[in-house]
C-alpha positions in Angstrom: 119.3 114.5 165.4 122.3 112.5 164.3 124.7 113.7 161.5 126.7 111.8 158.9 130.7 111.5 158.6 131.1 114.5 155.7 131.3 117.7 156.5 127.4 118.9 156.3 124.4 117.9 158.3 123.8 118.4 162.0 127.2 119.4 164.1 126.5 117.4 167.3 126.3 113.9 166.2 124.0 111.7 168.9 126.6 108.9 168.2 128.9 110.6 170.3 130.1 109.9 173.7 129.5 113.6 174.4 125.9 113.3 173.2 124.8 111.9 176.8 126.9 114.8 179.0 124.9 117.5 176.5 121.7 116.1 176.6 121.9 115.8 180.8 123.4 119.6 180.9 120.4 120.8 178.7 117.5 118.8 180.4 119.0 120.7 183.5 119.7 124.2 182.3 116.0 124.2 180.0 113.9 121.2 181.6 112.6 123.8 184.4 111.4 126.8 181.4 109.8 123.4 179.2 107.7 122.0 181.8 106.9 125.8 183.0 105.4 126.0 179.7 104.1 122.5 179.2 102.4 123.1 182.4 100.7 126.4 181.9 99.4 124.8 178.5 97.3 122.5 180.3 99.0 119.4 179.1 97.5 116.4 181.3 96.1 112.8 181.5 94.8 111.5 178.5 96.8 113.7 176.2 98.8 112.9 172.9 102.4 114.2 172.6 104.5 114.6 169.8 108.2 115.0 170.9 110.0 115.7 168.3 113.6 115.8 167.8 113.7 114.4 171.7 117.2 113.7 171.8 117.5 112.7 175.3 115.0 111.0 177.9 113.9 113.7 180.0 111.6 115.7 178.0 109.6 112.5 176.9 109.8 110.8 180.4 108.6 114.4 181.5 106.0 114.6 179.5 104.6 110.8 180.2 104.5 111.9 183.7 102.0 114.4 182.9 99.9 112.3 180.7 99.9 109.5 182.6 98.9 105.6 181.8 95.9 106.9 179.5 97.8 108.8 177.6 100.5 108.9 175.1 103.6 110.6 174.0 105.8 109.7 170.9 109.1 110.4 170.9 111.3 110.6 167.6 114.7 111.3 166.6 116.5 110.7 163.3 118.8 108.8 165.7 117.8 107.7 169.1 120.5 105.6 171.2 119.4 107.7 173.8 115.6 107.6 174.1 115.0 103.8 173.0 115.4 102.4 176.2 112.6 104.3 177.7 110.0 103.0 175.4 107.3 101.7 177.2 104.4 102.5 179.0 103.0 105.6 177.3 105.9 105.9 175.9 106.4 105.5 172.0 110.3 105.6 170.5 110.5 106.1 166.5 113.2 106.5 164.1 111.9 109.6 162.0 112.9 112.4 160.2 110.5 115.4 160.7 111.0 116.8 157.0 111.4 113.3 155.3 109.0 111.1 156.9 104.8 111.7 157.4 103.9 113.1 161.4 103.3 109.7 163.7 99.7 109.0 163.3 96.8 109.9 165.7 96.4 113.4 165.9 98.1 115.4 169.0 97.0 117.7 171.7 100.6 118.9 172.2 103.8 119.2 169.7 107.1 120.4 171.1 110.6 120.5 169.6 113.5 122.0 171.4 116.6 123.1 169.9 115.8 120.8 166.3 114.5 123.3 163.9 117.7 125.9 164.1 119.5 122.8 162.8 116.6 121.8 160.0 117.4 123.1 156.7 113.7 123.0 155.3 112.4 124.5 158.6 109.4 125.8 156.8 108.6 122.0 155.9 109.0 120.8 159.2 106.7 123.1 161.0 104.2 122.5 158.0 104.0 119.0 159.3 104.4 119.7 163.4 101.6 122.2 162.6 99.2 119.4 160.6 99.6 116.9 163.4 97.7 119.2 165.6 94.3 118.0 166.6 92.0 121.2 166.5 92.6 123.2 169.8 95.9 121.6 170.5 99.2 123.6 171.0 102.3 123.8 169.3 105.4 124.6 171.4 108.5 125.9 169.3 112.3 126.7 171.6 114.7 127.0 169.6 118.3 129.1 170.2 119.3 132.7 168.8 122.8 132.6 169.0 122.9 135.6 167.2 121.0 137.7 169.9 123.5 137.2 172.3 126.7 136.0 170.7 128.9 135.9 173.6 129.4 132.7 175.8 131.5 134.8 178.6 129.0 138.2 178.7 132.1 139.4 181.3 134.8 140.0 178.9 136.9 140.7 182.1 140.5 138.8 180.9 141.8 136.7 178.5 140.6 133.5 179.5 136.8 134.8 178.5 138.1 137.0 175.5 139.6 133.3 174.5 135.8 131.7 175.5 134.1 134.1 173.6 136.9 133.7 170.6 136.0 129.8 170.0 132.5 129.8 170.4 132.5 132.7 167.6 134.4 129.6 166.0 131.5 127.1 167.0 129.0 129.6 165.9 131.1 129.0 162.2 130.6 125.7 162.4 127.2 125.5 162.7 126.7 128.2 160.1 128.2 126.3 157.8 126.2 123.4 158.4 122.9 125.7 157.9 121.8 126.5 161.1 120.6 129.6 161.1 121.6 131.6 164.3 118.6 134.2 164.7 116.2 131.6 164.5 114.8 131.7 167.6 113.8 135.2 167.7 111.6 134.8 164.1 109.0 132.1 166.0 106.1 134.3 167.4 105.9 135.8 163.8 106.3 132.2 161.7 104.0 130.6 163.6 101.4 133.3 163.3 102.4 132.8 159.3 100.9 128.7 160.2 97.5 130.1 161.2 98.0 129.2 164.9 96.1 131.2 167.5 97.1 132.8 171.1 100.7 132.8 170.1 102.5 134.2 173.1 106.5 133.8 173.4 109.3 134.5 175.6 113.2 133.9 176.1 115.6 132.8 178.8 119.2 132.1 179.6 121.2 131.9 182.5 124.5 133.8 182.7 126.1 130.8 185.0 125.8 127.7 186.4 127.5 124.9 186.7 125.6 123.0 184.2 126.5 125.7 181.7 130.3 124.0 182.0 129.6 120.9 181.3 127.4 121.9 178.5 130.3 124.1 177.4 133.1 122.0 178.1 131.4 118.6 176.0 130.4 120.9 173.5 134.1 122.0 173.0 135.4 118.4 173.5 132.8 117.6 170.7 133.6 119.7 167.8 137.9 119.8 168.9 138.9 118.1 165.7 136.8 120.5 163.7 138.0 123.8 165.4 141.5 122.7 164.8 141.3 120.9 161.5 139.0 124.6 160.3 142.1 126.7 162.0 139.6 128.6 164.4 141.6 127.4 167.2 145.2 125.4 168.1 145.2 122.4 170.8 146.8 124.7 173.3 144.1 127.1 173.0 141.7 124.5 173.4 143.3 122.7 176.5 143.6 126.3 178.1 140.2 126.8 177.7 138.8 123.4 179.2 141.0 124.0 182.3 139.7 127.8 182.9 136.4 125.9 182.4 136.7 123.1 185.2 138.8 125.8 187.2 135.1 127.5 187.6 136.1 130.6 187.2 134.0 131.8 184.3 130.9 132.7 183.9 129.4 130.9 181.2 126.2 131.7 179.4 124.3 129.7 176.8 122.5 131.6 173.9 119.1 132.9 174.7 115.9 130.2 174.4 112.9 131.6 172.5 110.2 129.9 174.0 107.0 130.5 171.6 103.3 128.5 171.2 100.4 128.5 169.5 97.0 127.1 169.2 95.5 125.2 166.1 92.1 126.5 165.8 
């Protein structure tokens, strides 16, 4: 979801050049627990998906894969430079705002966001309307971060270089805070979407404590919000340099914060 020039809205503007090296570092890190869950929920030919939020390609190009010729998977994003060029095929691309603009017609079997309500300020009115674009007996999948539940990018505070890690994303955690994300969303979504009325609702959570695509993710994200962690004094361009280099030295192990994975059935 794309955010404006002032200082409110969503952090990690798509316009970005960083936008691309996130989205590729998420789809790798998350793609495998998605589809592990897509999968187990039966989605297959013939099906209607709602992606929302979608960000990059992968998820909806994922999901089309699934559905197949027959079927049909729409892909929104308030901004989406990176998902238009896949339209297509089963493929749908629209510019839409989930708490602004009515759900894509047509009904759905499946309706997934990943890491897009944590940054939604009316989250309540965006799942009302993910939740009403449910065909009876079709599945809503929630994943959303919980910052919160596991604060620490470096959980092996052995030296400075992860005391300074963890320091700035404490500071990135301020950022977003201030922007309204809330950062123990993720572990509320078994109970709010039992609050919806949906059925079966199961959840669990996952995060790696390294890989290599947990530096990149790291290192665009800092390159992303710089300006802001300097301009906010939550960190100098020294700091910031020393940490990008102990990050491409690959000698940290970096986490991400924990993905709540949760679903539930419309009955």
């Amino acid at each position: 979801m794309a955010d404006r020039d002032e200082d409110t809205g969503y952090l990690l503007d798509n316009r970005r050049e960083e936008a691309g090296v996130r989205f590729g570092a998420l789809a790798e890190i998350f793609d495998p627990v998605t589809f592990r869950h897509v999968d187990r929920l039966g989605l297959g030919a013939g099906m209607r998906v709602w992606e929302v939020g979608a960000g990059g390609p992968s998820l909806p190009l994922g999901m089309a894969q699934r559905v197949g010729p027959t079927g049909t998977v729409v892909a929104t994003d308030i901004d989406v430079s990176w998902t238009s060029g896949i339209a297509g095929g089963p493929i749908e691309v629209l510019t839409h705002d989930v708490v602004a603009d009515p759900p894509p017609p047509g009904g759905f079997d499946l309706v997934h966001a990943r890491l897009v309500l944590v940054h939604v300020p009316d989250r309540a009115e965006a799942l009302r309307r993910m939740v009403g674009a449910l065909r009876p007996g079709g599945w809503l999948l929630l994943e959303d971060a919980d910052p919160a539940l596991m604060p620490l990018i470096c959980p092996d505070e052995s030296g400075p270089e992860q005391r300074l890690a963890n320091r700035l994303r404490n500071g990135f955690r301020e950022l977003m805070a201030a922007r309204g994300a809330d950062l123990a969303y993720g572990r509320t979504l078994p109970r709010v979407l039992r609050e919806a009325g949906l059925a079966d609702v199961r959840a669990d959570a996952y995060f790696p404590i390294t890989s290599p695509a947990c530096a990149v993710l790291e290192a665009s994200t800092v390159r992303h919000v710089r300006a802001l962690l300097v301009e906010k004094g939550l960190a100098t361009d020294e700091e910031i340099d020393r940490h990008l280099a102990a990050v491409e030295s690959g000698k940290l192990d970096l986490a991400t914060a924990p993905l709540v994975s949760a679903w539930g059935r419309r009955v």
